[in-house]
VMD Tcl script that draws the C-alpha trace (Angstrom):
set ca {
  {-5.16 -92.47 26.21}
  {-5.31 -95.79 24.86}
  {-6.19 -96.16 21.09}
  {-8.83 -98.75 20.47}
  {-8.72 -101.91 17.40}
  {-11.63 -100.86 15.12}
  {-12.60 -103.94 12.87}
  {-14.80 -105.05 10.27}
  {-14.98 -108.88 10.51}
  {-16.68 -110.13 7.20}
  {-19.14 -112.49 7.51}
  {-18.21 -114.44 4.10}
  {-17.42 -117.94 3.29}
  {-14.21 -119.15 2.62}
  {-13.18 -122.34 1.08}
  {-16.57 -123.62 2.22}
  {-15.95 -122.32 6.16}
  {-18.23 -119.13 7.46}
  {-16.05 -117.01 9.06}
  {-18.76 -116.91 12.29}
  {-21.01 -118.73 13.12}
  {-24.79 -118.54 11.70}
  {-25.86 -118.28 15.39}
  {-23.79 -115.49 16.33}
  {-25.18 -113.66 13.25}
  {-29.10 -114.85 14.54}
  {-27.80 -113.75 17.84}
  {-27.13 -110.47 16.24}
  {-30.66 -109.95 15.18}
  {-31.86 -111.19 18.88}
  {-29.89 -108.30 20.30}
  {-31.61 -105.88 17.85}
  {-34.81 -106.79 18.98}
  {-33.87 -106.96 22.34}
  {-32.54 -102.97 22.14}
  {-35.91 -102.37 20.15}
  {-33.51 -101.13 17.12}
  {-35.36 -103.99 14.81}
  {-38.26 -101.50 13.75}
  {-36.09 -98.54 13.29}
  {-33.43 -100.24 11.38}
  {-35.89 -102.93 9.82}
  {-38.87 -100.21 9.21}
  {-39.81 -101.64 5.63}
  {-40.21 -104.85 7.19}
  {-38.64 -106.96 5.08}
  {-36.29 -108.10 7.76}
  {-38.48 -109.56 11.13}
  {-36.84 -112.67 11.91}
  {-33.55 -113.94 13.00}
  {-33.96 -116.50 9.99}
  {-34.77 -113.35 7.49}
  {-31.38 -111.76 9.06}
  {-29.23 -114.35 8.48}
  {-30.20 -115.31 4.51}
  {-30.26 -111.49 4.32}
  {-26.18 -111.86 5.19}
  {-25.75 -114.70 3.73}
  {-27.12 -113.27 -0.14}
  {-24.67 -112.77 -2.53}
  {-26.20 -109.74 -2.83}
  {-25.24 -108.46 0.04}
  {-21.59 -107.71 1.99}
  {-21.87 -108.22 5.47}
  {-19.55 -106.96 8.86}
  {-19.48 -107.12 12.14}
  {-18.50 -104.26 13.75}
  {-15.93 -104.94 16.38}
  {-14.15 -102.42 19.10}
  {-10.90 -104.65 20.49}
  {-12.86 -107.46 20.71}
  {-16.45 -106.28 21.47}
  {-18.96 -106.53 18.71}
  {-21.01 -103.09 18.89}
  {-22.83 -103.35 15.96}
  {-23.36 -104.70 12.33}
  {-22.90 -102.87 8.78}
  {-24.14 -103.98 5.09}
  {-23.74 -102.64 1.54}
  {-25.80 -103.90 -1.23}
  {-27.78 -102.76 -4.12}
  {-24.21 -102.37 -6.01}
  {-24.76 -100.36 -9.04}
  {-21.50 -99.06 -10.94}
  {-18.94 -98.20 -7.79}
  {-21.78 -97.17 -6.06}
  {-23.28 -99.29 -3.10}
  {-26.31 -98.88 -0.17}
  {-24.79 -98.63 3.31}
  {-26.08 -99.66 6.20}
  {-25.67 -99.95 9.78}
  {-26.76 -100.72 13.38}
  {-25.46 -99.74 16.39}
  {-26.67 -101.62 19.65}
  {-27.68 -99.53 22.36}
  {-25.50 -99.33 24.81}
  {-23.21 -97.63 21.96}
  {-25.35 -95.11 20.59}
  {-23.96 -91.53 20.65}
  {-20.12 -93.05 22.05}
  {-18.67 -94.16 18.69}
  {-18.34 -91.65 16.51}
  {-15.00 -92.48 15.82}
  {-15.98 -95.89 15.08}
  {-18.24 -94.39 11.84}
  {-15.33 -91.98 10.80}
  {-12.64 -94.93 10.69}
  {-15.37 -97.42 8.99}
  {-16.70 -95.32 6.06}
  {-12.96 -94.24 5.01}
  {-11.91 -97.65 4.49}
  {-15.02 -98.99 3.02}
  {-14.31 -96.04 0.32}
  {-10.73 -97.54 0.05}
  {-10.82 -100.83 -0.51}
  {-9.66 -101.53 -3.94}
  {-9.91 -104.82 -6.69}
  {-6.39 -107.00 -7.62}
  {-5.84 -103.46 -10.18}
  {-5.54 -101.15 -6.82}
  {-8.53 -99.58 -8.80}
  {-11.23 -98.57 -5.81}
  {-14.57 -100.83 -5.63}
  {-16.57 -98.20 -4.36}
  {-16.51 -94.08 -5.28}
  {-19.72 -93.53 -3.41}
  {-22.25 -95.16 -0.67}
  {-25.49 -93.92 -0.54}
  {-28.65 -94.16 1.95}
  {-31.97 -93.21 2.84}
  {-32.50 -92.50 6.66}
  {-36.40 -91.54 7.22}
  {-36.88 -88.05 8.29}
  {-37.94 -89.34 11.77}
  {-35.02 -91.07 12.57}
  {-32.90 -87.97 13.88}
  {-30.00 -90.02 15.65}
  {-29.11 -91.97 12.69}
  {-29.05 -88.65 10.19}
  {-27.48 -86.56 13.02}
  {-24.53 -89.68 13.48}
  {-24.08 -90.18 10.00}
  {-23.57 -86.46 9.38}
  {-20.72 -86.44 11.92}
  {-19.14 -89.24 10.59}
  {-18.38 -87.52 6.99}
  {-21.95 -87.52 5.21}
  {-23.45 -85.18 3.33}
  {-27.42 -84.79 3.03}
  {-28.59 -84.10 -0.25}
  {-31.62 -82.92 1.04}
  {-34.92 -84.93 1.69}
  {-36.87 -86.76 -1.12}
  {-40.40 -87.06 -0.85}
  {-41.74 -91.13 -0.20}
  {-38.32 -92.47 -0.44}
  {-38.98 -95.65 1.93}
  {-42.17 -97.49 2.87}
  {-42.85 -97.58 6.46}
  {-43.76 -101.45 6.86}
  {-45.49 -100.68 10.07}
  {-47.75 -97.08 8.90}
  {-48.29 -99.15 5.98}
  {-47.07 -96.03 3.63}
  {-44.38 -94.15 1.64}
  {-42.54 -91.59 3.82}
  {-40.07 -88.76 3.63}
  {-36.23 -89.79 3.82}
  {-32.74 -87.65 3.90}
  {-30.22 -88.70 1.44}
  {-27.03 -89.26 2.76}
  {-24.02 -89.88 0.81}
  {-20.22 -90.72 1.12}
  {-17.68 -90.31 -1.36}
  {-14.03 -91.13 -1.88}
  {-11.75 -88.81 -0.98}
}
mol new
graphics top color blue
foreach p $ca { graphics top sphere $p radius 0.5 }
foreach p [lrange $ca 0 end-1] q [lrange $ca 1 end] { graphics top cylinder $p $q radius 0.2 }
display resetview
């Protein structure tokens, strides 16, 4: 059975050269929309434009991949809010991928957790996120991958489109 090339293909800059293009990254957001994903993985609407997508990649704030099988690009991950060795994770799947890359999630979150500074010291000992209760595929996937659930916490993310604070699992990831 053949062994597929998972890859995370930063999109960073790099002596003044993006290493893709800001259209593939709007096109990115297109294909969201087009799959319907945007107002699952957008639901606090603070992302709802292809423009909003790509400064959202583009902040400093934020590290941005493309997910890449050989040389298909099935998805899209993010960390920010970095606190400590601790950073947000997040991630998007497009549609006709959902429930066929596991594998994909259990290779990605291991070497996110293993990427270390110029002191082989590890950047990150934990990634964290808040899936809403109602979003069973993406708590179910992340689970399988290696997350834990620390349970659900009452009004953890506002639901742009209820216009209200709902119910989210915590999911974590630690080294090792």
């Amino acid at each position: 059975m053949k062994q597929n090339k998972i890859l995370l293909l930063p999109y960073a800059e790099v002596d003044g050269i993006r290493t893709v293009k800001d259209s593939d990254i709007k096109n990115l957001f297109d294909r969201t929309v087009k799959d319907g994903s945007n107002k699952i993985v957008f639901y606090e609407g603070t992302i709802k434009t292809a423009d909003q997508f790509l400064f959202m990649a583009k902040s400093q704030n934020v590290l941005f991949y493309l997910v890449l099988v050989d040389t298909e690009t099935i998805g899209y991950v993010w960390l920010n809010r970095f606190e400590n060795k601790t950073a947000h994770y997040h991630f998007c799947s497009f549609k006709e991928h959902w429930g066929k890359n596991e594998e994909v999630g259990k290779h990605l979150l291991p070497t996110i957790l293993g990427w270390t500074n110029k002191e082989d010291i590890p950047l990150f000992d934990l990634l964290i996120g808040y899936i809403p209760v109602w979003n069973k595929r993406a708590i179910g996937f992340s689970i399988k991958c290696g997350g834990k659930s620390a349970g659900v916490i009452p009004n953890a993310v506002w639901n742009n489109e209820k216009k209200k604070s709902e119910d989210a699992v915590f999911i974590y990831y630690t080294r090792g």
